[in-house]
N, C-alpha and C positions, 0 to 999 in steps of 0.2 A: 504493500500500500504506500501511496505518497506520502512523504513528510508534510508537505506543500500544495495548498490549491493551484497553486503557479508558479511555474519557475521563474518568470518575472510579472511585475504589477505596476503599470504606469500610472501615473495619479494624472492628469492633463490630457486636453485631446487636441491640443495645435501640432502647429508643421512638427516642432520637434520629440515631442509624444507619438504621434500618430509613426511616425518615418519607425522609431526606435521597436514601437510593437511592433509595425508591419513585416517588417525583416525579420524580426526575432521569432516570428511565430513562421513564417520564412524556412526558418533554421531547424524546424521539427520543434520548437520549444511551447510550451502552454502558456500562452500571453492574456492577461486581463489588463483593461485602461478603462478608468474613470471620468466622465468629462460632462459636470451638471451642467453646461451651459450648452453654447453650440460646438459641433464637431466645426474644427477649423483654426478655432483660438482668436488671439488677436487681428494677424494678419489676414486669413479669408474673411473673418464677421466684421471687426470692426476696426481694422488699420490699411495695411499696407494695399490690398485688393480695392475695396470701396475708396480710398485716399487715390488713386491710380485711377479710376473711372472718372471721381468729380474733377483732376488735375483732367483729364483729356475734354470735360464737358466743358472747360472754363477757357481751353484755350481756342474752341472756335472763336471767341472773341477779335483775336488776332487775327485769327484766320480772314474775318469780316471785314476789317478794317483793312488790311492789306488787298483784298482782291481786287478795291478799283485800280490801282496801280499794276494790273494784271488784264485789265482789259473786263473787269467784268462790274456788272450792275448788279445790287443786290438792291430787295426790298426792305424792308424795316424787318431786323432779327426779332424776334421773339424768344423768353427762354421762361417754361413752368419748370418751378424744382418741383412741385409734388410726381411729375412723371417722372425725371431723372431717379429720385428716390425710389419707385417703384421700379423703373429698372435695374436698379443696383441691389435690390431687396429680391427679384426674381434671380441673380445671377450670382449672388451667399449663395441662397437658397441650393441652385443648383453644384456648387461648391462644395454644401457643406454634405450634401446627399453622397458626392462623391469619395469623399473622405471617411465617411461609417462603410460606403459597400467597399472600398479599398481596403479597411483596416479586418471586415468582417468576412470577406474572402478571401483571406489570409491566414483566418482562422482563427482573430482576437473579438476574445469575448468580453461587449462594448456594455460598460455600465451606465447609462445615460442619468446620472446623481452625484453628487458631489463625494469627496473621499478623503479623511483622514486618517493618519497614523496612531494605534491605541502601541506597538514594541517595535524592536525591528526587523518584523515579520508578521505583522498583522496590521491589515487593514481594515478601519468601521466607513462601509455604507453610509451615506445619508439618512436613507432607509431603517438602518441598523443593526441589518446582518454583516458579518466579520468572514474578513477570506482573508488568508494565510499567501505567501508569496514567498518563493528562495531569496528571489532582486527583488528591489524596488526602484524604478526611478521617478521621479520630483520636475516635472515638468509644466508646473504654471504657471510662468510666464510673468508680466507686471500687468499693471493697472497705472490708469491716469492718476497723480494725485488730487486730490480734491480739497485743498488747503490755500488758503491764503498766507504763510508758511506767520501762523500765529496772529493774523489780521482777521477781522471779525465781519463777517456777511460771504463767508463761503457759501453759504447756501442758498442764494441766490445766484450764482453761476454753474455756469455749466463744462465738461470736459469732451476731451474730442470723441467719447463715447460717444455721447449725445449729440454731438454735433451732425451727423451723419441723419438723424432721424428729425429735426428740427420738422415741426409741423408747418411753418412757411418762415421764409427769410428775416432775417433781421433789416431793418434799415439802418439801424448804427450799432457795429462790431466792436468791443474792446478786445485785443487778444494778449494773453500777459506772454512772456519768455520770448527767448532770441532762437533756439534751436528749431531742429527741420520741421517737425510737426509744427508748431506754432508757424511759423514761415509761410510752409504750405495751405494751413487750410486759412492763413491772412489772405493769402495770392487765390486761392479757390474764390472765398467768398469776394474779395475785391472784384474780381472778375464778374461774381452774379450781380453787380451794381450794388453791393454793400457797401456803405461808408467804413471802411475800416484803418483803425487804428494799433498798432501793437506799443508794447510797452515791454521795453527791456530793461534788467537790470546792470547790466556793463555797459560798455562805451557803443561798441557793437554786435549786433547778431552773430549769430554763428562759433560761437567760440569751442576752440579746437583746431577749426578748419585754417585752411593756408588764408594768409592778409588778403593775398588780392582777392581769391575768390570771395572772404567777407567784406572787402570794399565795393567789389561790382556787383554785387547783390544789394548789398546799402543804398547802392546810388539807385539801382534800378529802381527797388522800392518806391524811394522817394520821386522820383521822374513817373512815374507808374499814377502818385496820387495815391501811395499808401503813408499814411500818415506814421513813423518811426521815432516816437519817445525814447530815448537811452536814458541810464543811469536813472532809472526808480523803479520803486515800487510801490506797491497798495496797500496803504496802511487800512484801507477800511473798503467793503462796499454796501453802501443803501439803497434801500427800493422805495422809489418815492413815486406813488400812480403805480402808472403802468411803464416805467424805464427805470434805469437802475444808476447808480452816479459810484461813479471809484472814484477813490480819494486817492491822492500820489502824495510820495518823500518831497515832489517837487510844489506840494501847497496846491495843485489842479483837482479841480472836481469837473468830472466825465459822465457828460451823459452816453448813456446807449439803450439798448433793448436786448444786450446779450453782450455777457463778459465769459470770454471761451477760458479757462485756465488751462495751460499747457506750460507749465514749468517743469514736468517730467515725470516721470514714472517709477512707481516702487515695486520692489519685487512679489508676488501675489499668495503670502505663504503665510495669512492670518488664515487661524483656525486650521491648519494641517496638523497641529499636536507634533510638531517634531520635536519637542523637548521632550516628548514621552521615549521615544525612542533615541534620542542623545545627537540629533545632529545640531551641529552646530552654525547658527544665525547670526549675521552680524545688527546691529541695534535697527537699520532700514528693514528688517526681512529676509536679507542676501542671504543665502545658501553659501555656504563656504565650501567650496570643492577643491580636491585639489589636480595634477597634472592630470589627470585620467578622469575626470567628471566625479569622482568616488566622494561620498562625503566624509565627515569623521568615525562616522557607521561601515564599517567595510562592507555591505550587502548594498546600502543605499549609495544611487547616485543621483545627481542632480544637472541639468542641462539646460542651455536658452537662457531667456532673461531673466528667470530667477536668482541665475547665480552671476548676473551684470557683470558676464565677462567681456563679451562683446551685443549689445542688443540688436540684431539683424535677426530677419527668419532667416536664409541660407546659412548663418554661420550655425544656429539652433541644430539647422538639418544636417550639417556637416557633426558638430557635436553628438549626437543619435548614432549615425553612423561608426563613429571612434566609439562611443558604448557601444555597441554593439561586440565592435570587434575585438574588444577589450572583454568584456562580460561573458560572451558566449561564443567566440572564436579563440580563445588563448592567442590573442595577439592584441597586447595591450600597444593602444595608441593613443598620443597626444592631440587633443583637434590643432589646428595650425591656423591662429589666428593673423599670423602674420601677409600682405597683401591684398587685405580684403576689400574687390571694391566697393565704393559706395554712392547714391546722389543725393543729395534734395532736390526733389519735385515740386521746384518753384517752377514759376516762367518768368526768364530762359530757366532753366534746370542746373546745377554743377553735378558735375561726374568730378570723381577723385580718388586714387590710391595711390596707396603708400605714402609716405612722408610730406609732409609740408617744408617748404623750406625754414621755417623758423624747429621745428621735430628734427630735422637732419645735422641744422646746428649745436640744436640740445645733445644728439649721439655723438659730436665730436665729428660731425663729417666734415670736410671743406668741399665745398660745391661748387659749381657753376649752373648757372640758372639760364634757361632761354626761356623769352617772353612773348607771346607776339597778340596782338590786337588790332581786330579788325569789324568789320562789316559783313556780318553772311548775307551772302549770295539775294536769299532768299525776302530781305528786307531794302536790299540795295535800291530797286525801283522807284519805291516809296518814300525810301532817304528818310524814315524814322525806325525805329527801333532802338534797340541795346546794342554795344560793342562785343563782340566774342573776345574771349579771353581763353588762353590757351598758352599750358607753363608744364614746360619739365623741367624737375631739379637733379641734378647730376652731382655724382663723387668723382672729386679732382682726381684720386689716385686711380680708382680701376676705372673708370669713364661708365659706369652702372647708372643706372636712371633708379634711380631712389625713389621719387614723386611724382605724379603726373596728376594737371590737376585742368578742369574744361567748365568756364562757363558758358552758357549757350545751347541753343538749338542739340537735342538730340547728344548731351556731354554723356546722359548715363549710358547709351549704347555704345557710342564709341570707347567710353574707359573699359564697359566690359571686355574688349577685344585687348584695348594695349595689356591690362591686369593678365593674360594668357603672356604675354611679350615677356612682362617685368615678373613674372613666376619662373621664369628659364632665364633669367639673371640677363637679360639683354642691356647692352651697350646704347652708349647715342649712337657712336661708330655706326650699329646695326641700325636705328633709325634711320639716318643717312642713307645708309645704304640702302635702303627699301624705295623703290620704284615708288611717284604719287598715283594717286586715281584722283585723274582732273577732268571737272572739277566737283571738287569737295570740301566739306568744311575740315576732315579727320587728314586732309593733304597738307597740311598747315602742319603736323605733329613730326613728319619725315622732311619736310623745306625750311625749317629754323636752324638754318647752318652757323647764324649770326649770337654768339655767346651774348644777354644781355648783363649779366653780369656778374662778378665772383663772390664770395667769403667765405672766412676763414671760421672754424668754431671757437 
């Protein structure tokens, strides 16, 4: 007879839960996952997929305004979000359908109720029947915070959960924070003709990312007619009527009809009982794993954004995979966070991997940087739009491209491809060398023969 109702037991049913069971069970192994809410997680329900719809919905905008410069007449656009949202609602939906018959014809048995830890090796149901598991692994992901980080009238705003489902638009947007999600659903709703406003608390958005790519975002912003407060925050917000008024460090009271909160995300491990069982949490929630996903429980691992190693869905997926190969292939593996690329999905968009030039000079690297700035193609006509911006950071001694970094039209797909390049340790030499495809905006990244400039670490 079994020890164990399961050789493994996933608590989560996003990308990097769902990937971990499917394989495993894959492997001849008996897999159960838990997942009260929808199959999908963040990313298919309420991030990254629906985020990637309303960014494609907001930029016919442009589209609009550039055609006469093209030879064409349009009539007066029209834009209803309650249909948009109903398409985006039909196509989870069919997402999330996907995701249970994937994990279920595989042969994981899906507990559709939430799931905590009573040892480490017993699982309580929702419900509050108990199943037994060899593994366990800890895959639920963050949540928006919902704080006004100690300021009072959080509960009158709203997070990018709810942003997605809004019953009809706002006419005036507050959006707090500088990172991508703020960013984006700024640039989303500005687009539906929302009066929007962000409020950051440092000098500029984006922090982490390389200067220029957070300067020509800054600047777009502002050219754009989104309104970009720096250096505050909300010491308070009221509802007065029917609108709502934030109060700033800087003495401003803001009217709106909707204060989005997106200053970031915590890890989603209230009420999982992992003190019952001994893992160990840092004060946020975080899972502490260590090279192998493992927690301080040798049976339990943990993967994705709970353990805020890196928060992307692929690298989640890629994590699932190394447990996997680790736990039930005797081939323990490292995930390999290094080179990962990534965008924000503004308009224009940055694409980016590896290294920023100021990252390269923190490693002690000396570099040479090339820069080039231009006009795509595609706005040329019109003679408005944004400048492209397009930067690789290079090391002085082996000539490696450390950085590559793309504001503009179309940066996340092209980084996807150089990220293949700069994974096989390539040269500028070898960019050089590469033949262009003319003409293009991604011909720009192989014809910057001209160094713009050096430093030393």
């Amino acid at each position: 007879m079994a020890k164990f109702d399961f050789d493994l037991f996933v608590i989560g049913g996003g990308s990097g839960g769902v990937r971990a069971a499917r394989v495993t069970a894959g492997l001849g192994q008996k897999v159960g996952l838990a997942e009260g809410s929808r199959m999908g997680g963040t990313c298919v329900i309420r991030g990254c997929v629906p985020k990637k719809l309303y960014v494609y919905a907001s930029r016919f905008v442009e589209d609009f305004e550039l055609a006469p410069s093209f030879g064409w007449t349009l009539g007066e656009p029209r834009f209803d979000w309650r249909t948009l949202v109903a398409h985006k609602n039909a196509e989870i939906t069919r997402l999330e359908g996907l995701y249970r018959r994937g994990a279920e014809s595989a042969g994981v048995q899906v507990f559709s109720e939430y799931a905590g830890l009573e040892d480490a090796h017993t699982i309580r149901l929702a419900s509050g029947a108990t199943v037994t598991a060899d593994k366990i692994l800890i895959a639920t992901g963050g949540r928006p915070q919902r704080d006004l980080m100690g300021a009072p009238g959080a509960e009158y705003c709203d997070v990018s959960d709810d942003a997605f489902d809004w019953e009809e638009l706002p006419k005036r947007l507050i959006v707090t924070g500088g990172g991508y999600i703020a960013l984006e659903f700024a640039h989303i709703f500005h687009a539906f003709g929302v009066d929007t406003t962000v409020i950051v608390r440092k000098p500029k958005v984006l922090r982490g990312f390389d200067e220029d790519m957070r300067d020509a975002l800054h600047s777009s912003m502002e050219r754009r007619g989104i309104k970009v407060l720096t250096e505050r925050l909300l010491t308070a917000v009221d509802k007065e009527g029917d609108h709502l008024i934030a109060c700033t460090t800087a003495g401003e009271r803001l009217a709106a009809d909707k204060i989005l909160l997106a200053w970031g995300r915590t890890p989603n491990t209230g009420g999982l009982g992992l003190e019952k069982a001994g893992v160990v949490t840092a004060k946020n929630g975080r899972i502490d794993v260590d090279g192998y996903s493992r927690t301080a429980v040798e049976n339990i691992y943990a993967i994705g954004d709970v353990t805020e190693r890196l928060s992307l869905t692929p690298v989640a997926i890629h994590e699932a995979m190394c447990f996997v190969k680790t736990a039930f292939q005797d081939t323990p593996t490292r995930p390999d966070h290094a080179l990962v690329p990534t965008a924000v999905f503004t308009t224009p968009e940055i694409g980016t991997v590896g290294m920023s030039e100021e990252r390269a000079l923190e490693h002690g690297h000396a570099i040479d940087v090339y820069k080039s700035t231009f006009r795509p193609m595609r706005t040329v006509l019109a003679g408005t739009g944004d400048r492209m911006v397009m930067k690789l950071v290079v090391e002085q001694k082996t000539d490696t491209v450390l950085g590559c970094h793309i504001f503009g039209p179309d940066a996340a797909e092209i980084v996807q491809i150089v990220a293949v390049a700069m994974k096989m340790g390539a040269t500028k030499a070898q960019f050089d060398a590469t033949l262009a495809l003319h003409p293009s905006i991604a011909e720009e990244l192989v014809t910057m023969r001209t160094k713009s400039y050096s430093k030393d670490a």
